[in-house]
Structure formats: C-alpha cells, structure tokens
C-alpha positions as CSV (number, residue, x, y, z in Angstrom):
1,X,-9.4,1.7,34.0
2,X,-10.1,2.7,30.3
3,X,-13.5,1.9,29.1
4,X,-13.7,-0.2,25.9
5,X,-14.3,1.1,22.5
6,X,-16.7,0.6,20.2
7,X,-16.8,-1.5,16.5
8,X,-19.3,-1.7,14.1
9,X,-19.0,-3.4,10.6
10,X,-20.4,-6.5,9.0
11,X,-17.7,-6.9,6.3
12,X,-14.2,-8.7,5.2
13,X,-13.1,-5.4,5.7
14,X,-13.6,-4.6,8.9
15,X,-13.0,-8.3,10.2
16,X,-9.3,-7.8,8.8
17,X,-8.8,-4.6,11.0
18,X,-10.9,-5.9,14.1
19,X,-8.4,-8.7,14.1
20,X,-5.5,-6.7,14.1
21,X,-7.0,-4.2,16.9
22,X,-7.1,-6.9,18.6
23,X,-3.6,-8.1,17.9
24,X,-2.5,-4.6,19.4
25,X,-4.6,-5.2,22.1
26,X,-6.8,-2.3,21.6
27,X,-9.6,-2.5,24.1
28,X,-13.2,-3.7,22.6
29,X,-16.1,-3.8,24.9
30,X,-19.0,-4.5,22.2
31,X,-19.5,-5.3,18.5
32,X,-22.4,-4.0,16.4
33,X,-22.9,-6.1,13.0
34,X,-25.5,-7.5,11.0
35,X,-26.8,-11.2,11.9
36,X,-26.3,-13.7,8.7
37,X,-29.8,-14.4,8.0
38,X,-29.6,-10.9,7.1
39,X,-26.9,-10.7,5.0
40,X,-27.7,-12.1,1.5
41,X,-27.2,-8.7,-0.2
42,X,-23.9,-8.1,1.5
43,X,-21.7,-9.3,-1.2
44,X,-18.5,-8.6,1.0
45,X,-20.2,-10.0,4.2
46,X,-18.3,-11.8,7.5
47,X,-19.8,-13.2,10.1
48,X,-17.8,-11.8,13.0
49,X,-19.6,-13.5,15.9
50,X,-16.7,-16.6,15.8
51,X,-14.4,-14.1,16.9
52,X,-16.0,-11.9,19.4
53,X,-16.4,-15.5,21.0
54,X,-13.0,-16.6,20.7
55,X,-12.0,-12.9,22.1
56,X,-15.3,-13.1,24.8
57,X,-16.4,-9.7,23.1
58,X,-20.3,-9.0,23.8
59,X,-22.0,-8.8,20.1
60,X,-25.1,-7.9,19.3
61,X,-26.7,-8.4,15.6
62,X,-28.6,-5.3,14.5
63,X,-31.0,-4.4,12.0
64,X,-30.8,-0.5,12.2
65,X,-27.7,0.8,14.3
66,X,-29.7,4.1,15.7
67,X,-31.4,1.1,18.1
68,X,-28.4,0.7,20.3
69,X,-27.9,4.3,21.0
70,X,-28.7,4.0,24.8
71,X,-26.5,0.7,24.9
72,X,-23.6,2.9,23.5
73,X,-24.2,5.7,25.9
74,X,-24.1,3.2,28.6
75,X,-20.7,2.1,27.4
76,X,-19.0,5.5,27.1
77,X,-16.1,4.3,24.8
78,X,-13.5,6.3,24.0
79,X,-13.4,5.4,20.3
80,X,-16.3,4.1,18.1
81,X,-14.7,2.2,14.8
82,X,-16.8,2.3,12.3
83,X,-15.4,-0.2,9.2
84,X,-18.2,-1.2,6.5
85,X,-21.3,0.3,7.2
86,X,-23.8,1.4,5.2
87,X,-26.3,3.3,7.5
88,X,-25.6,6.8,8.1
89,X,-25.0,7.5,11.7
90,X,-26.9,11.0,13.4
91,X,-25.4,13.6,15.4
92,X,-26.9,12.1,18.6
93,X,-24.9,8.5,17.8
94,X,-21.7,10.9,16.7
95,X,-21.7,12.4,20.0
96,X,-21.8,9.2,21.6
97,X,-18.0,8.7,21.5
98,X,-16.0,10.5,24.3
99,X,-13.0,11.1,21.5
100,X,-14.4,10.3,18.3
101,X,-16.2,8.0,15.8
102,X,-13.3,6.4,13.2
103,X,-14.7,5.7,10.1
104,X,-12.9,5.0,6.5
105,X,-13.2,5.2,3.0
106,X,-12.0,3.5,0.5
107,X,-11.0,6.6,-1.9
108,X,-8.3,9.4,-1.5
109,X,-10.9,11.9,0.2
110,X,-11.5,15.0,-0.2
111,X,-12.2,13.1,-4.2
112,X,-14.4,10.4,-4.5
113,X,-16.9,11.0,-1.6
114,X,-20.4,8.8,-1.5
115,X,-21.3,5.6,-2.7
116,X,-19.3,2.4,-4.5
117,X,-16.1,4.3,-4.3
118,X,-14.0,0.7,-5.8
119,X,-16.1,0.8,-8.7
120,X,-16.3,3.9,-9.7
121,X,-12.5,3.8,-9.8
122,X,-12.4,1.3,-12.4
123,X,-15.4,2.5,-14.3
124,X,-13.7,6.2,-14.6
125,X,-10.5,4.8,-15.6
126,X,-8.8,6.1,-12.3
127,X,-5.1,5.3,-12.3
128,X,-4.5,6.1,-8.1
129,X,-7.1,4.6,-5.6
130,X,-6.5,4.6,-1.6
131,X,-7.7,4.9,1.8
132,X,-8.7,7.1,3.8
133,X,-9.2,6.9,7.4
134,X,-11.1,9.7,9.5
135,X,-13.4,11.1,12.0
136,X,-17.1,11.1,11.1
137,X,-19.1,13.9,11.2
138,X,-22.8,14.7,10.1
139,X,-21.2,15.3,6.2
140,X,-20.6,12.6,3.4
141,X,-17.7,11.4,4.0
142,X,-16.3,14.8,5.1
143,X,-14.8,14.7,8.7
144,X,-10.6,15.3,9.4
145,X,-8.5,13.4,8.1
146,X,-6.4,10.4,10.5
147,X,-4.5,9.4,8.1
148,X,-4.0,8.1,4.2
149,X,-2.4,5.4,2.3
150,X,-2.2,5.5,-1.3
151,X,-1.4,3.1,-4.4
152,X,-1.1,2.5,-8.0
153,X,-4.3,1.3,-10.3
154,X,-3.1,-1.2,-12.8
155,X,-4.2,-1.5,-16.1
156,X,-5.5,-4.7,-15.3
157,X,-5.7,-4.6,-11.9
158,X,-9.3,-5.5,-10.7
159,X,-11.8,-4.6,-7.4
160,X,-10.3,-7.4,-6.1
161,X,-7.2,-6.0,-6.0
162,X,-8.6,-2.9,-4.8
163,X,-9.9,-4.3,-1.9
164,X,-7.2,-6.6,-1.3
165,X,-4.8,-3.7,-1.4
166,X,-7.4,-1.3,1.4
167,X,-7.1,-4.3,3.5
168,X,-3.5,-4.4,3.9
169,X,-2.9,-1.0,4.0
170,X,-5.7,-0.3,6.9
171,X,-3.8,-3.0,9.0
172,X,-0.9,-1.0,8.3
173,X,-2.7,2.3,9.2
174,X,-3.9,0.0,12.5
175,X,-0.9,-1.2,13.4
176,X,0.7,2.2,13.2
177,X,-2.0,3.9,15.3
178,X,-2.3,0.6,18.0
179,X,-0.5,2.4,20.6
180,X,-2.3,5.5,20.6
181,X,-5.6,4.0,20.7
182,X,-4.5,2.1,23.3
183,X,-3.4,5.0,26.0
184,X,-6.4,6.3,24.6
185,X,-5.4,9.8,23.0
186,X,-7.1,11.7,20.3
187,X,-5.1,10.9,17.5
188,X,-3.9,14.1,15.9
189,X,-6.2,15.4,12.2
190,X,-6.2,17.4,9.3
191,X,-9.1,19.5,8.1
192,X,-10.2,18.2,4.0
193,X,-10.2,20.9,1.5
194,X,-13.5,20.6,1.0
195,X,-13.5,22.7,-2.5
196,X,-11.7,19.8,-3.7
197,X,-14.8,17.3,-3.6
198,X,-16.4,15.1,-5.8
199,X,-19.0,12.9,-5.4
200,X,-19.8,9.2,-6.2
201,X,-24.1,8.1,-6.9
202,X,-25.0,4.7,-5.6
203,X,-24.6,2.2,-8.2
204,X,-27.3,-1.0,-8.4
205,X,-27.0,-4.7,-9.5
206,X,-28.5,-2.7,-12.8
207,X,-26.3,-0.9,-13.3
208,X,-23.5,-4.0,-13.6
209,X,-25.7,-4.9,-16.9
210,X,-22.9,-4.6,-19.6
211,X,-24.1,-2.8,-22.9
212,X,-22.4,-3.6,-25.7
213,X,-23.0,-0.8,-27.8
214,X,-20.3,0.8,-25.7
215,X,-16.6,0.5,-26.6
216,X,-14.2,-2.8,-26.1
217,X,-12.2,-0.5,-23.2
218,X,-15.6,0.6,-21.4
219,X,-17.0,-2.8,-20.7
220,X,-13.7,-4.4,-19.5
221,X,-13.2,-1.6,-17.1
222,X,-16.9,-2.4,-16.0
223,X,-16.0,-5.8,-15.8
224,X,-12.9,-5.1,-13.6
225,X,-15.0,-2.7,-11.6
226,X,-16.9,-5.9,-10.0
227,X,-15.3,-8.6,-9.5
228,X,-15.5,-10.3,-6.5
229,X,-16.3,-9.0,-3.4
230,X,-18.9,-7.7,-5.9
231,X,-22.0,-9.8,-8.3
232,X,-20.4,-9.1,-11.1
233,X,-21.2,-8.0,-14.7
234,X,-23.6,-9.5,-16.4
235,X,-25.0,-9.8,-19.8
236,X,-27.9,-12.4,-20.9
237,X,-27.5,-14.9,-23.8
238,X,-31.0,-16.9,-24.6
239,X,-33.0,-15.6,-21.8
240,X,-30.5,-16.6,-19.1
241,X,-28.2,-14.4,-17.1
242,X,-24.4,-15.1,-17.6
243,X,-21.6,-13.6,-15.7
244,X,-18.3,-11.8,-17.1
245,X,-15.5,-12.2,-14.7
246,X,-12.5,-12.0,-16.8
247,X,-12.1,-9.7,-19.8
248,X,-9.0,-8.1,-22.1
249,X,-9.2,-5.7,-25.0
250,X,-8.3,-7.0,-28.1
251,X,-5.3,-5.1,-29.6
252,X,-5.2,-6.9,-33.5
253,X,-9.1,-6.6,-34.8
254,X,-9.3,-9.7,-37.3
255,X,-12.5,-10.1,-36.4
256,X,-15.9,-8.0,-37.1
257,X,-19.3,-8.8,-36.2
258,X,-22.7,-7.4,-35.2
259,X,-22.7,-5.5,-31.8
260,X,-22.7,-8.5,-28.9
261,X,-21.7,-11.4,-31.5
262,X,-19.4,-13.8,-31.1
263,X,-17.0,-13.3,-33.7
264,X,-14.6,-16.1,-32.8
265,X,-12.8,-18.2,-30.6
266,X,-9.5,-18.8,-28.5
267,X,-8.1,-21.4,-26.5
268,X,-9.1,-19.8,-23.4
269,X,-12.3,-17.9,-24.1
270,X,-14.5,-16.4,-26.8
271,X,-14.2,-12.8,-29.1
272,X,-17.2,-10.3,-28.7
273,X,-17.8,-7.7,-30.9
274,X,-18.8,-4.1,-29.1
275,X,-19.3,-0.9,-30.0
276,X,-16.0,0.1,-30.4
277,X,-13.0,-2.8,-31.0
278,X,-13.1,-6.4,-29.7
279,X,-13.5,-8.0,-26.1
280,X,-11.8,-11.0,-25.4
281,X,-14.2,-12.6,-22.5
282,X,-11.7,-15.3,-20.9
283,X,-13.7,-16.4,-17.3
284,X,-17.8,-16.1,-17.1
285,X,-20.0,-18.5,-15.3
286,X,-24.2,-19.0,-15.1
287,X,-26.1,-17.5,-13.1
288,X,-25.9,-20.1,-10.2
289,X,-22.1,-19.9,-10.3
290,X,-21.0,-22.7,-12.6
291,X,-18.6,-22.4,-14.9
292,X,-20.2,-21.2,-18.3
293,X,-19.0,-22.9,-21.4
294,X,-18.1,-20.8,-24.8
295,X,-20.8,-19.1,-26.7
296,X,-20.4,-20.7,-30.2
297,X,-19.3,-18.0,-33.0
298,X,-22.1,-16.2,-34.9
299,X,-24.7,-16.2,-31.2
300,X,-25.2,-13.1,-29.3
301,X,-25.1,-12.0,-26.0
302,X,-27.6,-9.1,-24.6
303,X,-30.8,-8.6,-25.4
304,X,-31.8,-6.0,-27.7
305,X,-35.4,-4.4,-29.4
306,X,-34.6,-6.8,-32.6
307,X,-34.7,-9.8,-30.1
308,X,-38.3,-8.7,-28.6
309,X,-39.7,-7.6,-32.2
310,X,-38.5,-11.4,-33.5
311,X,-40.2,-12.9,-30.4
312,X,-43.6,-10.7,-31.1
313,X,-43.5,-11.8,-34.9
C-alpha cells in the first residue's frame, strides 16, 4: 500500500486545495500548520484542525517546520504539498519527499518570483496575474514547472479577486492532477527560463501607509493591492489610524484642494485631493474595524511635517 503524502499550509488557500485533495481522495497521512494562538499576523489564516478531524488526519501545529524533519522521514510520502508557507524549506526537508515537494505561487513564474506576489500586481499596474504550481527546490521560487493557469487583471479588480480567482483555479489544477497523485506518479515538468526572472521584495504593514503626495491612480492601485485577505491601506486623520478599502479615480476634476484634503462630498463617500487628480474614497473603516463616517470637507488625512511643527508651536 501507498504511503500517505504530506501537507503543509496554514492558509484559506491551502484549506481550499486540501479539501479538494481530499475530494479526489488523494492520500494524506499528516498535516503540518500553524496553531491559532499563533496566528494573529496571518491575515489569510485557517484553522485546519476541524477538518483533519472530520477526515481523522494526524496534525501537528508547528512553530518552525525544519522541527518535524525526522517525523517526515518516518513517513516517507510520496508527495509533500506545500500551499501557504512562509518558511523556506532546506535541502535536507526537500529530499524528504520520495517524488517531490509541490509548492505554488501565486504569479506567472519565471516573473514575479519572491515576496507578496498579489500586491505587487496591483501596485505595478499588472494587467495578467496567475498561478503557478511546481516542484520546490533550494531557489526562490525557481523549481519546474507542474502546471499554470492564467487570467485577466481588471481595472478594478482587487486582491480579493486575485485570490479568489488562485483559489478556483488551483482546485482546478487539483482536480485535473487527482488521479495522478493518486497512483502515485511523478507528474510530468518543464524546466523555467530562468533569464526571464524578476523579483518581488517583502512588503510590510508600512509599507500599506498611503502617501498622498503620489498621484490619484497610484494610491487606488495601492488600495486595491490590499484588500482583504490583506490589513489594508491606511492613512491617519487626527492621530488615529483609518482604513481605505474602497477607492475610484475621479475622471471630471471640479474640485482642488491641498494634498490629503477633503475637497468634497458624494452620496457614497468623500473626494481627496492627491498629488496628481482626485480620489474618490467610497468604503474606510477605524482602526478596530467599524465603519468610519465621512471626513468633513476642508480636514485632512495623513500626517505631514506642517502637522508636527503646528503641534511644537
């Protein structure tokens, strides 16, 4: 008999594809993840221990995965899925697998390796996103290619589309591969072009700080870049952190203002004047998740070296 394989993720992401392994029957011995106490900076977190119960799958709640290494030698699975993780795994774990580790990415590799790939789609005006699926190797991001599923960027398409639409294409890709998996064959590869790579930095909760000496079209795209499974962008207005969720450019500028002023008001939101054009913000909410109300015209939002000289004087 087959040994079981191997998954390892602490996401929506990978719950979504565990589920439909599962659904194909494809065998899972033991689950790696992250215990919930743990979680609070995993924006896209799952708690998958309900259904490694419900499927009487052995889990075990890790802090560092390089700890189980001589649990997963024990195991010898074929496969080791690895769906939302953000540890590197060694050469030693690598080798662990008797096929191959399975990891994805949620970018059309060999471009856009590294960190917060959905992001920096948005934030680089991208109009194609994807994902790819492949085997690991010691490399960012750089092992063969399984396979690839592709799709269109809107122009006001947000990461919560993004992710929405990498979770219904990896069941797809999982559905399609089920059988394989199953009899337990190496599932054919191609090699990446590797002179085709670019990179992607880590990005920070910092970094989501929207600066409105930039133009109208930059901070909506940063806007749409983190929406929910992400914190969001944020701005402050008197000291307190708000939170942009919802954001248009305005196309008819009958409005000017100082950078980050209210300039005026709509039925569904408030007019914010930038760098470069107008921002309609149309959803925000406080910093514990309320609802925030409008911003009355002629206040500002951020905080610049005016604000702290006025608060020294």
């Amino acid at each position: 008999m087959m040994n079981g394989n191997v998954f390892i993720s602490m996401n929506r992401f990978g719950y979504a594809l565990l589920e439909e392994l599962l659904l194909r029957r494809v065998p899972i011995s033991q689950i790696y993840t992250v215990d919930p106490k743990n979680a609070t900076n995993i924006s896209d977190y799952e708690d998958f221990h309900p259904l490694a119960k419900k499927n009487n799958i052995p889990i075990q709640s890790v802090k560092h995965i390089a700890d189980v290494k001589k649990d997963v030698r024990r195991l010898k699975p074929p496969y080791i899925f690895v769906f939302g993780w953000s540890q590197l795994l060694d050469v030693e774990f690598l080798n662990l697998a008797q096929i191959g580790v399975i990891g994805s990415h949620p970018a059309l590799l060999p471009k856009n390796r590294g960190r917060a790939a959905i992001p920096w789609h948005f934030i680089r005006g991208e109009k194609e996103g994807g994902i790819t699926f492949f085997y690991m190797d010691e490399g960012c991001d750089s092992g063969d290619i399984i396979a690839q599923e592709r799709f269109r960027i809107g122009p006001n398409d947000t990461a919560t589309d993004y992710y929405r639409a990498i979770t219904q294409r990896g069941i797809r890709v999982i559905s399609r591969l089920a059988g394989q998996l199953v009899r337990g064959k190496r599932l054919p590869a191609r090699k990446q072009n590797h002179t085709r790579a670019t990179y992607l930095s880590k990005r920070t909760f910092a970094d989501g700080l929207i600066d409105w000496n930039q133009s109208a079209v930059q901070i909506d795209r940063l806007v749409r870049a983190l929406t929910d499974p992400y914190p969001g962008a944020w701005t402050t207005y008197k000291d307190a952190t708000v939170y942009v969720d919802r954001t248009h450019v305005v196309k008819k500028e009958t409005y000017s203002g100082t950078i980050g002023q209210v300039v005026g008001q709509t039925k569904d939101g408030m007019v914010v004047q930038t760098g470069k054009g107008l921002l309609a913000i149309t959803s925000m909410r406080g910093a514990e998740g309320s609802p925030s109300s409008h911003i009355p015209v002629g206040h500002k939002l951020g905080f610049s070296i005016v604000d702290l000289w006025l608060k020294k004087s």
